[in-house]
C-alpha positions as CSV (number, residue, x, y, z in Angstrom):
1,X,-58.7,80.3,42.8
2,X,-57.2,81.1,46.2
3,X,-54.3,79.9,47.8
4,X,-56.3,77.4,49.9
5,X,-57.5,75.9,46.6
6,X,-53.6,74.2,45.5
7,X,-54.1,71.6,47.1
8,X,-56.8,70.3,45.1
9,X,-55.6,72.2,41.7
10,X,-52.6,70.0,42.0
11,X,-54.6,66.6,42.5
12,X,-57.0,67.7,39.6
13,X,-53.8,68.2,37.3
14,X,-52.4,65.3,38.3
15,X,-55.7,63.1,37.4
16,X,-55.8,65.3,33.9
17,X,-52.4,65.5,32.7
18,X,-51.0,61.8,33.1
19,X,-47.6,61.5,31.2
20,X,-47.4,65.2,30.5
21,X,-44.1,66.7,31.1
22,X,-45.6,69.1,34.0
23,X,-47.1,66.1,35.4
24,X,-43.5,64.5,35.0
25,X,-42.2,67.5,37.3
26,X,-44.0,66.0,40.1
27,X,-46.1,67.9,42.7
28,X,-44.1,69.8,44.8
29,X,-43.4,71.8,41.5
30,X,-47.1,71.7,40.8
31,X,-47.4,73.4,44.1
32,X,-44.9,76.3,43.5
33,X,-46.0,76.9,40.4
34,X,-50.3,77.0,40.7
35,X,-49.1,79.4,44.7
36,X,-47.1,81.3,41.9
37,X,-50.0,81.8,39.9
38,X,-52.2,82.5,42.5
39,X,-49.9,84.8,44.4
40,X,-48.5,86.8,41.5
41,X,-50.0,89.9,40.8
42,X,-50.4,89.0,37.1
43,X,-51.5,85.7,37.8
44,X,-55.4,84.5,37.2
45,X,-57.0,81.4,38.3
46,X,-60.8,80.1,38.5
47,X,-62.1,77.1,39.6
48,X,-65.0,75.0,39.5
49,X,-66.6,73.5,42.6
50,X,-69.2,70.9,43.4
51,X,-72.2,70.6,46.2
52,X,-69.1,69.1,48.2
53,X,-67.5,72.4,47.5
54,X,-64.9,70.0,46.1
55,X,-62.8,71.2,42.8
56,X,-63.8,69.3,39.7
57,X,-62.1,71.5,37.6
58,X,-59.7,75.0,36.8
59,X,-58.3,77.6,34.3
60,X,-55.2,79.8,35.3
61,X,-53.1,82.3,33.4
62,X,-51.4,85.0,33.5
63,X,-52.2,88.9,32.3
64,X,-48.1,89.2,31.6
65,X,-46.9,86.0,29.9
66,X,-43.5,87.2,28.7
67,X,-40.9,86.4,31.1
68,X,-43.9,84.7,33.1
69,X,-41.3,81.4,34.0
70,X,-37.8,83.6,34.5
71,X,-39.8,85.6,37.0
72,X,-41.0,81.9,38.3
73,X,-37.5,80.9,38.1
74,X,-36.1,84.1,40.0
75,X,-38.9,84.1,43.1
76,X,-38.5,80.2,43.9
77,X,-35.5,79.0,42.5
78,X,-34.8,77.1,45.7
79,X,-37.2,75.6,45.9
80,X,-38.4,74.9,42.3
81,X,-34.9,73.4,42.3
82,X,-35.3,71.0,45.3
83,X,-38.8,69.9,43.9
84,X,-37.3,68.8,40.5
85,X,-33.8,67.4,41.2
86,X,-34.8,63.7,41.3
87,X,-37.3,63.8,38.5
88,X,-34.7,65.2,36.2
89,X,-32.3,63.0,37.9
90,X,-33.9,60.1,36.5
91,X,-34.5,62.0,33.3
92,X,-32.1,64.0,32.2
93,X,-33.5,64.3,28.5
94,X,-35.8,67.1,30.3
95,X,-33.3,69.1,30.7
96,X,-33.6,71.1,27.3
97,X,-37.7,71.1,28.0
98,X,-37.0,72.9,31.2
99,X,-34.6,75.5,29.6
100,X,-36.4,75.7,26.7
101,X,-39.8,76.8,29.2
102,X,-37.5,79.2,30.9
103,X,-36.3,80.8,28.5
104,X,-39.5,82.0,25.9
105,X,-42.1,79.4,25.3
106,X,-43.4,80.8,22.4
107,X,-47.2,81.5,22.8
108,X,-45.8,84.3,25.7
109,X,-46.4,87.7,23.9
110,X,-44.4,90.5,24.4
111,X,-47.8,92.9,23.5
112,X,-49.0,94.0,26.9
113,X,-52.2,93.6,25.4
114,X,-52.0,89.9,25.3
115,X,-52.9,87.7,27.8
116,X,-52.3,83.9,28.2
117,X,-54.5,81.1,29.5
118,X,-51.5,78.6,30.8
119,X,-53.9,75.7,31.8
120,X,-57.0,74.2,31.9
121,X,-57.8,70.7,33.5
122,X,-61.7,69.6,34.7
123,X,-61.2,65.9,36.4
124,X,-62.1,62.9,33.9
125,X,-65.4,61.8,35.8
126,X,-66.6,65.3,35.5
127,X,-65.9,66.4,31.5
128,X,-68.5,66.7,29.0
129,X,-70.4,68.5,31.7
130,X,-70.0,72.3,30.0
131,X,-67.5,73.0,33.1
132,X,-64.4,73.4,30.4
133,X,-66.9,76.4,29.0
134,X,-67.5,77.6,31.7
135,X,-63.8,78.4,33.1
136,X,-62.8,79.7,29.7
137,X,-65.5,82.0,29.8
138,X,-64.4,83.4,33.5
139,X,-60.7,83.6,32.6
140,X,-61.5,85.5,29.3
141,X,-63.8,87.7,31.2
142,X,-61.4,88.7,33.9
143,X,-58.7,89.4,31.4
144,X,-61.3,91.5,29.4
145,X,-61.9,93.2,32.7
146,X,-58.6,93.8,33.4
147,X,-58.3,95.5,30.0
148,X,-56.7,92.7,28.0
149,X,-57.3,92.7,24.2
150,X,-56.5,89.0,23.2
151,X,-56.0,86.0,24.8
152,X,-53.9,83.2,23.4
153,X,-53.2,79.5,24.1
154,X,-51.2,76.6,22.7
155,X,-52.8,73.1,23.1
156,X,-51.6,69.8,21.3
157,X,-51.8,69.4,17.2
158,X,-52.2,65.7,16.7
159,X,-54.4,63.4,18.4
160,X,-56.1,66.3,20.1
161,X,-59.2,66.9,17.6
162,X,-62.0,67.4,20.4
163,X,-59.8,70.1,22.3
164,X,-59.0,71.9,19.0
165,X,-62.4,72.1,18.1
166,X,-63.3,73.1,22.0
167,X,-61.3,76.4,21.3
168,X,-62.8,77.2,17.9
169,X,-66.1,76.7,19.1
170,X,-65.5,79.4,22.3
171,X,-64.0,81.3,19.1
172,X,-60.5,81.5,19.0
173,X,-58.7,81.1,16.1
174,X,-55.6,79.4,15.0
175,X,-52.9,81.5,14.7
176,X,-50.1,78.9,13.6
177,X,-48.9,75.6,14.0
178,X,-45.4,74.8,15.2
179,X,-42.4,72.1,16.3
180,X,-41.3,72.3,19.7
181,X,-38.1,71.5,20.0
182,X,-38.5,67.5,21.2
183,X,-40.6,67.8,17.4
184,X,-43.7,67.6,19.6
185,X,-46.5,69.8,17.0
186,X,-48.3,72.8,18.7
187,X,-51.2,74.7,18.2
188,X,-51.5,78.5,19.1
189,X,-54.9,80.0,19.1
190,X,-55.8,83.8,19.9
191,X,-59.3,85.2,21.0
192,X,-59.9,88.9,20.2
193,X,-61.5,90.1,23.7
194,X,-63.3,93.1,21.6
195,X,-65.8,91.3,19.8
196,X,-66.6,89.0,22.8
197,X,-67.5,85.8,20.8
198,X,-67.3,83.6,23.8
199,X,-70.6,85.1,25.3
200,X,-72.2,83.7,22.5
């Protein structure tokens, strides 16, 4: 993923993630945060392009998850500020998501060993295409090349049975189940880079 790519990452998002809370946010904080990714030393991103060299899908993360939204926070406050005013505004029951983000969402290991995939989005038209595979598999190798030992993710509990079983097939494992705090149940799985099940 490059910088020129955004553009597109936030339009596949968008198409992906209707009535997420990211979503929600709006775009201009889609933009800061996938430039963040992109731009931050720590930051990994892949995407997936047609013949039209056209983005159909992505996977980004980041190499040092702990802390990964205060440092966010502390490069583009400004801005990120500006870009979600009126969406909060008009919703201020976010608030406590936003704070609760900032502050430790808890799949962000402290192990420097540990990396996290943030998000993964392929465009509805182009899913159930082996393009989801695919990205995983080029995220976890990067991380593996840039000596990671694990990889970890949360994803939806309930209502989510073909993405749960997307992970455990690419062979992570559940690690636990949890309540956010809007009650909203969480899934956190783990991949152990060493024993490389996902080039199975």
């Amino acid at each position: 993923m490059q910088l020129s790519d955004v553009n597109q990452v936030v339009n596949v998002h968008l198409s992906s993630f209707e009535g997420f809370f990211l979503t929600f946010l709006g775009p201009r904080f889609l933009n800061l945060l996938y430039t963040y990714i992109v731009s931050s030393p720590h930051g990994v991103g892949c995407v997936s392009l047609n013949n039209e060299d056209q983005i159909g899908g992505f996977v980004c993360g980041s190499a040092q998850p702990a802390g990964f939204y205060r440092r966010f926070l502390k490069n583009q406050w400004r801005r990120i500020i500006a870009a979600i005013l009126l969406p909060v505004a008009r919703r201020p029951t976010t608030a406590p998501r936003l704070v609760w983000r900032i502050l430790g969402p808890p799949q962000a290991s402290t192990d420097p060993g540990t990396a996290t995939l943030i998000s993964i989005a392929v465009l509805p038209e182009r899913q159930s295409a082996g393009i989801g595979k695919v990205l995983v598999r080029a995220f976890l190798n990067e991380m593996q090349r840039r000596d990671m030992r694990r990889v970890n993710l949360t994803t939806d509990k309930d209502n989510n049975d073909a993405l749960n079983a997307f992970y455990r097939r690419l062979g992570f494992q559940l690690v636990r189940s949890f309540a956010t705090p809007e009650g909203r149940w969480m899934n956190e799985y783990a991949i152990d880079l060493s024993k490389g099940e996902y080039d199975a």
